[in-house]
PAZAPA-4460 file (N, C-alpha, C; in steps of 0.05 Angstrom, whole numbers, plus 32768, in hexadecimal, padded with zeros to 4 digits):
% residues 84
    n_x    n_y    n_z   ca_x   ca_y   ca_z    c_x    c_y    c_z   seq   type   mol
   8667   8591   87C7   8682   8590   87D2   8681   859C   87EE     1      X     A
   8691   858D   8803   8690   8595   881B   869D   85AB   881E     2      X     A
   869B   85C3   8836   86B6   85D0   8836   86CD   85C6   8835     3      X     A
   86D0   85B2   884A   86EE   85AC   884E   86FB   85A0   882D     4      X     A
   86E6   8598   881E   86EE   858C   880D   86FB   85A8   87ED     5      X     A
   86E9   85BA   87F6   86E8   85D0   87E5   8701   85D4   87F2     6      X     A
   870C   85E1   8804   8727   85E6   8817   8739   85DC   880A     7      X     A
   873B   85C5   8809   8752   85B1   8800   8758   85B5   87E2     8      X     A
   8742   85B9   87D1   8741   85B7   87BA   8752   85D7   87AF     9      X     A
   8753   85EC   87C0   875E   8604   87BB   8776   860C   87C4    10      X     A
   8784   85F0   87D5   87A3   85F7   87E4   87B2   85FC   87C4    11      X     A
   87AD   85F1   87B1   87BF   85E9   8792   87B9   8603   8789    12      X     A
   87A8   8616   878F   87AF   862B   877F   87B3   8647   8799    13      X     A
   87A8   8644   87BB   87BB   864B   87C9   87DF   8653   87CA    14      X     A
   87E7   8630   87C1   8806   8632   87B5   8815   863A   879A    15      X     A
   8803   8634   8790   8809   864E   8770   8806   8668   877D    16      X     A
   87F5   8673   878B   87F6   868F   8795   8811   8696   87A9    17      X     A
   881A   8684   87B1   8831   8688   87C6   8844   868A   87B3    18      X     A
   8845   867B   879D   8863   8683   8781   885E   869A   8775    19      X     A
   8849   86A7   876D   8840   86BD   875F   8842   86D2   8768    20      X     A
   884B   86DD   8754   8861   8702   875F   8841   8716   8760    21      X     A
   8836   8712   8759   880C   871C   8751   8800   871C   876C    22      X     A
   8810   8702   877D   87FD   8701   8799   8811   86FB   87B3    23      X     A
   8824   8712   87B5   8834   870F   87CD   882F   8718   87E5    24      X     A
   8815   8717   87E2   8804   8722   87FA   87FC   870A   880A    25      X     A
   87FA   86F5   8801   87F4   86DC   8801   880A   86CE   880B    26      X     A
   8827   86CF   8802   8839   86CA   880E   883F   86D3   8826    27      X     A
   8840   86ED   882B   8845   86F8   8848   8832   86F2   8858    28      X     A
   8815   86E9   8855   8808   86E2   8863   880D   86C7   8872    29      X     A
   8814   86BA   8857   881C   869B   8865   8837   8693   8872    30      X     A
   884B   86A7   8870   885E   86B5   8887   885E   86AE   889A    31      X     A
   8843   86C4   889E   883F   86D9   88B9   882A   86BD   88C2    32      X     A
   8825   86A8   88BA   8817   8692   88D0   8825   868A   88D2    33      X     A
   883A   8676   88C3   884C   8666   88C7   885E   866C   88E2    34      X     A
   885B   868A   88EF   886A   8696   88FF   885E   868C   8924    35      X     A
   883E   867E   8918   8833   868A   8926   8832   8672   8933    36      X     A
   8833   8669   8955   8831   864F   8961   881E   863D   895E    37      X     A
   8822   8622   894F   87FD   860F   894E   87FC   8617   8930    38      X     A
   880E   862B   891E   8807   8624   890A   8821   8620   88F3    39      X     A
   8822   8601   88E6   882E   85F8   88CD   8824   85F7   88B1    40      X     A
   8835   85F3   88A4   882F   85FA   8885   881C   85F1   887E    41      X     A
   880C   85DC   8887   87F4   85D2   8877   87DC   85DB   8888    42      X     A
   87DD   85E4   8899   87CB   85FC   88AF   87C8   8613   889D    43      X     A
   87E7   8628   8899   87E4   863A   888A   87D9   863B   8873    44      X     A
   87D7   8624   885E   87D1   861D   884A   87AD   8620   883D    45      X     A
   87B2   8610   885F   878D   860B   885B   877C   8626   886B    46      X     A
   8783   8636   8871   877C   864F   8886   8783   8660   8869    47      X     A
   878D   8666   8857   8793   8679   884D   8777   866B   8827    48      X     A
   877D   864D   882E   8765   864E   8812   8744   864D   8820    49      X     A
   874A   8648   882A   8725   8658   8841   8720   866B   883F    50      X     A
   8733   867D   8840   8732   869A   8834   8722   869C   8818    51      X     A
   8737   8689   8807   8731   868A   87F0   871C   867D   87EC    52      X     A
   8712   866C   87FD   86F3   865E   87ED   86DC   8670   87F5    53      X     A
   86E5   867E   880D   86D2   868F   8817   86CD   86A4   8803    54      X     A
   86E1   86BA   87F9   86E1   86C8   87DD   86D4   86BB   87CD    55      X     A
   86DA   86A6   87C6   86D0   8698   87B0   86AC   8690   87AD    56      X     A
   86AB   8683   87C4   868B   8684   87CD   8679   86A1   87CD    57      X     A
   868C   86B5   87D1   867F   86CD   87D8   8679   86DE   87C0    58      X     A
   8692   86D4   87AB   8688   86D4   878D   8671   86CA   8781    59      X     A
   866E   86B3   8788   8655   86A6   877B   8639   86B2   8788    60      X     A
   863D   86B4   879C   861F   86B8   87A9   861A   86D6   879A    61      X     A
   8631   86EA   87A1   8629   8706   8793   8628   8708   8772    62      X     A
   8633   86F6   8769   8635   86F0   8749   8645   8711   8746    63      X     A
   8660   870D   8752   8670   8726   8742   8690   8719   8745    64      X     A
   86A7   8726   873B   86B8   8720   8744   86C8   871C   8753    65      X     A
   86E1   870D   8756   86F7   8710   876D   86F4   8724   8771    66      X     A
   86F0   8729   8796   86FC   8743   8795   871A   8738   87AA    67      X     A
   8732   874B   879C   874A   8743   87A5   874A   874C   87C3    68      X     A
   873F   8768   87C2   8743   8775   87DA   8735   876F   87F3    69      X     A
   8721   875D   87F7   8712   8753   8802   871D   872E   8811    70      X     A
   872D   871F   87F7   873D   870E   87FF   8752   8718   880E    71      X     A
   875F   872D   880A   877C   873A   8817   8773   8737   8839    72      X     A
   8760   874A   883F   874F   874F   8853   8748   8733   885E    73      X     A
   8740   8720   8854   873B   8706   885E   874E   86FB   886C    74      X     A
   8763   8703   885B   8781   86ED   885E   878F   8708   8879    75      X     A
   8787   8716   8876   8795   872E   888B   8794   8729   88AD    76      X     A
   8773   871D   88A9   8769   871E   88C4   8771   86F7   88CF    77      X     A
   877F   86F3   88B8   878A   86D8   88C6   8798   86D0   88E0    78      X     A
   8798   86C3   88F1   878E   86A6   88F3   8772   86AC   88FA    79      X     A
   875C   86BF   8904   8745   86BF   8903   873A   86BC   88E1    80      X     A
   872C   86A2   88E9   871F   8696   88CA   8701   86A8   88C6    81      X     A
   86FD   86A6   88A8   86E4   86B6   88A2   86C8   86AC   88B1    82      X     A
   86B2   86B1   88B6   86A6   86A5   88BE   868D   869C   88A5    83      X     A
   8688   8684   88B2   866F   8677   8895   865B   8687   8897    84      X     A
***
């Protein structure tokens, strides 16, 4: 799977995280872009699950868990994206 394709595939649980009272950290984040000039909802969308594939990738390679606090930090330093 490509990135962009992995990207796309995680906006659907991106937006479950934007309804969920568990991850309103996630919400304010996608806020605080939406605020930001050059960027719309499906910008914010896909900038905030990069985050998450990045976590996610970074899970597999270390074979340990989410770490939440490490996505927070990802999504913090947004619109600068993680780097590959």
């Amino acid at each position: 799977m490509e990135e962009t394709e992995l990207v796309d595939s995680l906006v659907p649980a991106v937006e479950e995280q934007l309804q969920s009272k568990d991850t309103t950290y996630v919400r304010k984040t996608y806020q605080r872009l939406l605020k930001l000039d050059d960027i719309d909802d499906a910008l914010a969308l896909r900038m905030i699950a990069l985050c998450l594939a990045d976590e996610s990738n970074r899970m597999f390679i270390d074979k340990r868990n989410f770490d939440e606090l490490r996505y927070q930090e990802l999504l913090n330093a947004l619109p600068d994206l993680p780097e590959a």
